[in-house]
C-alpha positions, 0 to 999 in steps of 0.5 A, spaced: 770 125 902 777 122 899 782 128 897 785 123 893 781 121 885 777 116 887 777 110 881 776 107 877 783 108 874 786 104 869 793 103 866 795 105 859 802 102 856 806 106 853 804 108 845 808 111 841 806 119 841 805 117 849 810 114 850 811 113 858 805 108 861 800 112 863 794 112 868 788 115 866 781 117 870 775 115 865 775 122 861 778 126 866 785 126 863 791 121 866 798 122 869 805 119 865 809 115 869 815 115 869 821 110 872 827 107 870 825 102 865 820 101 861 818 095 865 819 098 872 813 105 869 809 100 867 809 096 874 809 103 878 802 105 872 799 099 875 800 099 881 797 107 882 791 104 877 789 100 883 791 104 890 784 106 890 781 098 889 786 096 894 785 101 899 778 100 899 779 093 900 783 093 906 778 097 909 773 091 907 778 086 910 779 091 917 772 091 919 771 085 916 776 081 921 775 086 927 767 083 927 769 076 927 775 076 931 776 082 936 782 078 939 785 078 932 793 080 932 793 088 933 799 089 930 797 086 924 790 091 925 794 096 928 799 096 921 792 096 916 789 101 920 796 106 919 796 104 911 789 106 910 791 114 914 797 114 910 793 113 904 787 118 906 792 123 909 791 122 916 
């Protein structure tokens, strides 16, 4: 089982009585994001919203490639496969 929310997170721009973007999970509540600019919270609030599509993506792509294609450039495999036990806390 994941440590990490899973998703589906969305993205929240900034409102006047919140006025940082925000990232939410469904009813469960949300995170504000803070940065230097406005622009760069909300790319950062975007980018948070999708990591667990994202990381469940590049797991589909690993098994994806290792099936077809064993001989495939391990350092690109070997690089996939350090992201995703970063992200999962391996």
């Amino acid at each position: 089982m994941p440590k990490y929310t899973p998703g589906p997170w969305s993205f929240q721009p900034g409102q006047n009585n919140w006025p940082h973007p925000s990232v939410w999970r469904g009813n469960e509540g949300g995170f504000q994001v803070l940065g230097t600019s406005r622009e760069r919270s909300e790319a950062d609030a975007r980018l948070i919203a999708a990591a667990p599509d994202l990381l469940e993506s590049l797991k589909d792509v690993v098994a994806v490639v290792q099936e077809r294609d064993p001989g495939f450039d391990a350092d690109v495999l070997r690089t996939a496969r350090a992201v995703i036990a970063r992200a999962e806390g391996r």
